[in-house]
VEXLO-728514 format. One line per 8 residues: number of its first residue (from 1); their letters; for each residue x, y, z of C-alpha. Coordinates in steps of 0.5 Angstrom, whole numbers. Example, Ala and Ser with C-alpha at 12.3 -4.5 7.8 and 13.67 -1.06 7.14 Angstrom:
<recs>
1 = as = 25:-9:16 | 27:-2:14 .
</recs>
This chain:
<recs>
1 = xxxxxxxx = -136:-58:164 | -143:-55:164 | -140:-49:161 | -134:-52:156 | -140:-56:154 | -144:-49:152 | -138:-47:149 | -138:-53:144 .
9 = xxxxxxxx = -145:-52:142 | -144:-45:141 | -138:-46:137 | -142:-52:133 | -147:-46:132 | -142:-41:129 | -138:-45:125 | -145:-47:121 .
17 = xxxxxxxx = -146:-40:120 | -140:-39:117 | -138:-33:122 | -130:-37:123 | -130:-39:116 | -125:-32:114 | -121:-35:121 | -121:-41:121 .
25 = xxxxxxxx = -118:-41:115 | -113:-35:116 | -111:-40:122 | -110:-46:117 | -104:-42:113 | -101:-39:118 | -100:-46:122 | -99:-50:114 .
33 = xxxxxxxx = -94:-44:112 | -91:-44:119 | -90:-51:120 | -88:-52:112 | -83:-47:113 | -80:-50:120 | -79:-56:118 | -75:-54:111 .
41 = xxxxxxxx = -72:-50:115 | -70:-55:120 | -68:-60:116 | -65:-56:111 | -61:-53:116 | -59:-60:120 | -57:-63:113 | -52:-57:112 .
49 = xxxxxxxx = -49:-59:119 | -49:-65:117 | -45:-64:111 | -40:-59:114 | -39:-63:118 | -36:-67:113 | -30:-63:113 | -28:-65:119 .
57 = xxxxxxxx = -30:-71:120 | -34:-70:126 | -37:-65:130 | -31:-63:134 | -24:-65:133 | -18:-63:138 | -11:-61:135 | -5:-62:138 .
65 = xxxxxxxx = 2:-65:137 | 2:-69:143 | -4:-75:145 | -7:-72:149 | -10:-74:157 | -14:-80:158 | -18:-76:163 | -21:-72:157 .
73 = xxxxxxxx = -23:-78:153 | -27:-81:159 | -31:-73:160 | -33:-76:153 | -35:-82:154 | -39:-79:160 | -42:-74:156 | -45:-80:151 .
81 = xxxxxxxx = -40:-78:145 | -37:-83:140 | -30:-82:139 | -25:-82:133 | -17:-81:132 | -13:-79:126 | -5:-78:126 | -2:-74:120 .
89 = xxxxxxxx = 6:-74:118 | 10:-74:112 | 13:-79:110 | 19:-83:106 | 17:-88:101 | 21:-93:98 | 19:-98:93 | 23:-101:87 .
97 = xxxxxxxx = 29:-96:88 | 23:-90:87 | 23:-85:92 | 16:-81:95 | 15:-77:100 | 7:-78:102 | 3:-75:107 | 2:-82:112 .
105 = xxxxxxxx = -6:-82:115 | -8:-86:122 | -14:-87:124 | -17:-92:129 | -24:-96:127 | -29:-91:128 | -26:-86:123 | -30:-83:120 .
113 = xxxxxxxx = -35:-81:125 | -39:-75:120 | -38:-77:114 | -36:-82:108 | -29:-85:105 | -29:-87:98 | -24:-92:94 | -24:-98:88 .
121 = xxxxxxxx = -20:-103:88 | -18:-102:80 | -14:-98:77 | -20:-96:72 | -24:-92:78 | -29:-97:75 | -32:-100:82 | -32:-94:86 .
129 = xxxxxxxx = -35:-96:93 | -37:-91:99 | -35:-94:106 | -36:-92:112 | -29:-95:116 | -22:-95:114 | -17:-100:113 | -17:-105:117 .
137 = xxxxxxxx = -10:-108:120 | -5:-110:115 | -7:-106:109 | -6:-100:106 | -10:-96:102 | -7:-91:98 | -8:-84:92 | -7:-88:85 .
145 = xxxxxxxx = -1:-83:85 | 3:-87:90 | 1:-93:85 | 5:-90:79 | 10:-87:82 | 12:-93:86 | 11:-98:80 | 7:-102:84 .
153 = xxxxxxxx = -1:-104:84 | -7:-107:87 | -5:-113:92 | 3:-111:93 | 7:-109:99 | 8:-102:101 | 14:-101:107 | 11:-96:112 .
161 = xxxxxxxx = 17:-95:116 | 19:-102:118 | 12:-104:117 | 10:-108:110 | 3:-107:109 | -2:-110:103 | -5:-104:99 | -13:-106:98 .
169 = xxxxxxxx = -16:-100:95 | -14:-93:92 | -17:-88:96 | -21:-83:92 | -25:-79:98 | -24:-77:105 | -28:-72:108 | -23:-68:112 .
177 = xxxxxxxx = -17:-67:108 | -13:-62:111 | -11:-56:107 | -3:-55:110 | 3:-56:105 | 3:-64:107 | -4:-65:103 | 0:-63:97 .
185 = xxxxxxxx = 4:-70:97 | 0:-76:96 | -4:-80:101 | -4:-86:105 | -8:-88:110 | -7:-94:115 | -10:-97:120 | -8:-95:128 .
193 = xxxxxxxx = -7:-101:130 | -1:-102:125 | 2:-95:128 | 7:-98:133 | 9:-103:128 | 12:-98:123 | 17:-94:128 | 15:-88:124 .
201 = xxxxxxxx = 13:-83:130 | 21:-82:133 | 23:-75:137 | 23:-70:134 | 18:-72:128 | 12:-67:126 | 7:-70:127 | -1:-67:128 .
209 = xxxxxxxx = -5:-72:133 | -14:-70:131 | -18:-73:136 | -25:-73:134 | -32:-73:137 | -39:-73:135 | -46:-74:138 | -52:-70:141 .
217 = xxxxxxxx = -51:-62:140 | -52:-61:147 | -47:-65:149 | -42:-63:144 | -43:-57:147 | -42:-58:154 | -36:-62:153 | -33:-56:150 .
225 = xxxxxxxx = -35:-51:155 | -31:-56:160 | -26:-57:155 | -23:-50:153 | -21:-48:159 | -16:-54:160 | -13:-53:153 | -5:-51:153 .
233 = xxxxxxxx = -2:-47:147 | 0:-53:143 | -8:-56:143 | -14:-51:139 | -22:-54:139 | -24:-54:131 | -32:-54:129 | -35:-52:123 .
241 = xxxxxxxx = -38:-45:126 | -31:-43:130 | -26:-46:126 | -29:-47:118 | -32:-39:119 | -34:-39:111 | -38:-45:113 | -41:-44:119 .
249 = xxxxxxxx = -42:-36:116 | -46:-39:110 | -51:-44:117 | -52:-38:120 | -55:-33:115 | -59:-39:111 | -62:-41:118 | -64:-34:120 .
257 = xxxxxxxx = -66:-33:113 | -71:-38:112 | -74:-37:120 | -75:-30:118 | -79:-31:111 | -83:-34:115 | -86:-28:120 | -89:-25:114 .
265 = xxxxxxxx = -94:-31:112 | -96:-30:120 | -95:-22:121 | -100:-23:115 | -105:-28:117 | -105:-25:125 | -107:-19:121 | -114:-23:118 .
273 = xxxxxxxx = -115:-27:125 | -115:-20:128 | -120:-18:122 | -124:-23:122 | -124:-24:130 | -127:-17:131 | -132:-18:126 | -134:-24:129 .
281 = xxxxxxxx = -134:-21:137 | -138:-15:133 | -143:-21:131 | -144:-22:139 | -145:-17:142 | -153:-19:142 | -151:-26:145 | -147:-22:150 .
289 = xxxxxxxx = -151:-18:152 | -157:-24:154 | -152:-28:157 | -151:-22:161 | -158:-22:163 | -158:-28:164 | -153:-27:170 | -146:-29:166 .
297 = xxxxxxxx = -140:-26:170 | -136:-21:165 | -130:-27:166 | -134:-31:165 | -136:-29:158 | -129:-29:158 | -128:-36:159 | -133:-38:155 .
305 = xxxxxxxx = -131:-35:148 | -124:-35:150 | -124:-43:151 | -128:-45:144 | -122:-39:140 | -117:-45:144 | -121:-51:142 | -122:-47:134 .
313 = xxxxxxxx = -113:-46:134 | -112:-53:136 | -116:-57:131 | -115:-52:125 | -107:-51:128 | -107:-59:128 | -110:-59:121 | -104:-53:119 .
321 = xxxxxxxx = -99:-58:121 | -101:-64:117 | -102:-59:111 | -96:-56:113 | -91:-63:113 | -94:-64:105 | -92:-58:103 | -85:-57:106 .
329 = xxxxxxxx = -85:-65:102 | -88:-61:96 | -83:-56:97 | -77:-61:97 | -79:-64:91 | -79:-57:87 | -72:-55:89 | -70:-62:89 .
337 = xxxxxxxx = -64:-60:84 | -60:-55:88 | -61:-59:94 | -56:-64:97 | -59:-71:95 | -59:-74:102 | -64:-70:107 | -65:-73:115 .
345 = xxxxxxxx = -72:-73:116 | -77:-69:119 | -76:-67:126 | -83:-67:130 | -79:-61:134 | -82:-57:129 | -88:-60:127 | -90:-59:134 .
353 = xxxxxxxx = -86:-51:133 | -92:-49:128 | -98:-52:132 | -96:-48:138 | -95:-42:134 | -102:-43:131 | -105:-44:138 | -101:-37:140 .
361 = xxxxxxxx = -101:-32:134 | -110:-34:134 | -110:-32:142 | -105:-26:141 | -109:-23:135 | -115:-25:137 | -115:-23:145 | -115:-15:144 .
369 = xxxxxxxx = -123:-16:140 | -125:-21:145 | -125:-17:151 | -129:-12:148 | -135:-18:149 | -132:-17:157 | -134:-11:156 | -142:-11:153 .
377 = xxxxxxxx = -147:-8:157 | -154:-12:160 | -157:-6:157 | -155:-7:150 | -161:-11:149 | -165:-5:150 | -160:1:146 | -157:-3:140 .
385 = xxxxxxxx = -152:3:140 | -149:1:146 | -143:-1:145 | -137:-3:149 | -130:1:149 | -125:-2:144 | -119:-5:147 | -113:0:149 .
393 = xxxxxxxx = -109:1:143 | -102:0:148 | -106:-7:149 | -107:-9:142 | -100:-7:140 | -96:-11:145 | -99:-16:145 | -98:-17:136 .
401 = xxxxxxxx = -90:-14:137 | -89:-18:143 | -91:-24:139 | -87:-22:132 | -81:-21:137 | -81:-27:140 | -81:-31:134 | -76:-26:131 .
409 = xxxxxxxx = -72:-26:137 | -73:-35:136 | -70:-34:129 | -65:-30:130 | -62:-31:137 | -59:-24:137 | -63:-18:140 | -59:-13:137 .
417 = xxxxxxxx = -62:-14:130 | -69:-17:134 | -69:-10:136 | -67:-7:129 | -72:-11:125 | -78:-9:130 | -76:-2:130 | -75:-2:121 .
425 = x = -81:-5:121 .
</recs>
């Protein structure tokens, strides 16, 4: 405690004298810039998941022709995922001697998972409402197309096979509308409960069965690594990076741009934390060199200016974060018009990214002028041209690439273009 209070007071000391101003606020911008770009990135990135999972209702979504096993849903259930299920097929309608061909939708009751529906309950689309559950058992909703091909409208009977249903809202919305040639016609959408009623589903039907699954990443992960091998030829998994290749194509290139644009601000700022730190061990070398007089160890004169640069990198990385979270708010509000409305919040992962990122850069940069001060002779006080052997240059440069290709590696995942980017840089 002895040495880390003469480590304070030494620090107090510098900071008086406006040695650290130039690190202190290179750090400062580096850490605001960072974490700035780390949350943006974050919840930009996490809010165009959210949204392209949308399409599909859910993060992932089991296709089949076929129910499939029990056993599958209860692995879901023990992996934490909430769980969903649609049913699509073409159907005949007919009201008032009209005929139509429709595209009939089942979902259960916690349909949509990801997502929104949109319906109104006139025929104007001047009560347009966002819901987040179908319809409940014994209505119908239905396209306005049904309405006027049908003659029928808000509150009358629609036969789904055998099944009267009352029609509650015109459908306006649904998120994962199919792409296939049934998606033409136009839609129904009824409850799951009112499936067995309509005798619809016989031998030989078309029908397309979409179990829905969402939750924790990691999760949804897991649950797809176990569930893979066990798919026949009939069943395929769908997610927004595999199975919709234009949307998780457009996550992967914003997610590594964004990271990416963020390791210049910090190469630069690591680039004034070195200046700054070489000036200031340049400074010392006197005090050093009493300290040594004094009967000070060479690790020990390590330790005692390592500590105060850790205790500077926390306070100046703590107060970068809160800086930072500002300007990533600042920066939402500047670019509000091409951003989507609704954004989730600020993850405190990435708070805790850039304060660590402060803490690392300011001891990866300033480490190779540190150890100089291990090396200042006792006799500088005698011969002020006694000066310590710099850092080997294979140090200096490890240290500074090895940082800068860890983050890259971090943004991008994928050590070939690591590789590509240090070896251009």
């Amino acid at each position: 405690m002895s040495r880390f209070n003469l480590a304070l007071r030494l620090l107090w000391r510098d900071s008086r004298s406006g040695e650290l101003t130039i690190l202190i606020l290179a750090l400062i911008i580096a850490v605001t810039s960072s974490t700035a770009i780390a949350l943006f990135s974050d919840r930009l990135q996490r809010t165009m998941v959210n949204q392209a999972a949308e399409f599909l209702a859910a993060d992932l979504v089991i296709d089949c022709s076929a129910p499939i096993a029990e056993d599958w849903l209860n692995k879901a259930t023990q992996f934490g995922l909430l769980q969903a299920q649609t049913v699509d097929f073409p159907s005949v309608l007919i009201e008032h001697d009209e005929i139509l061909l429709a595209a009939i939708k089942v979902v259960s009751n916690r349909y949509p998972l990801r997502g929104i529906l949109k319906a109104t309950t006139t025929e104007d689309y001047t009560s347009e409402t966002t819901l987040h559950e179908g319809p409940v058992k014994g209505s119908v909703w239905v396209e306005k197309r049904i309405l006027s091909a049908l003659k029928l409208k808000i509150g009358d009977s629609l036969t789904i096979g055998e099944k009267p249903l009352t029609i509650t809202h015109i459908l306006t919305y649904e998120p994962d509308k199919k792409g296939n040639f049934y998606s033409f016609s136009p839609r129904v959408m009824i409850n799951q409960t009112d499936l067995a009623a309509t005798n619809s589903i016989q031998p030989g039907s078309h029908v397309h069965y979409f179990f829905q699954f969402s939750g924790e990443p990691q999760a949804i992960l897991e649950f797809k690594q176990w569930l893979k091998p066990q798919l026949n030829p009939s069943q395929h998994l769908v997610d927004i990076h595999e199975d919709r290749p234009e949307l998780g194509t457009a996550l992967l290139r914003a997610e590594r741009y964004l990271g990416l644009s963020s390791i210049l601000v910090i190469l630069i700022s690591g680039v004034a934390i070195a200046m700054a730190t070489r000036r200031y061990t340049e400074r010392h070398f006197n005090a050093t060199a009493l300290l040594r007089c004094l009967g000070c160890q060479q690790q020990e004169i390590l330790w005692l200016y390592s500590s105060q640069f850790v205790v500077l990198g926390a306070l100046a990385s703590a107060l970068g974060c809160v800086l930072g979270w500002f300007a990533q708010e600042v920066l939402f509000q500047l670019l509000k018009d091409l951003l989507p409305q609704q954004l989730v919040s600020p993850s405190f992962g990435a708070v805790l990214f850039g304060f660590t990122i402060g803490v690392v850069v300011l001891l990866a940069f300033a480490m190779p002028p540190l150890l100089r001060l291990k090396q200042v002779s006792p006799l500088r006080v005698l011969r002020r041209d006694l000066e310590p052997l710099p850092a080997s240059a294979w140090l200096v440069y490890s240290l500074s690439i090895g940082v800068i290709g860890l983050l890259i590696l971090r943004y991008t995942t994928d050590i070939k273009m690591t590789a590509t980017i240090l070896g251009g840089g």
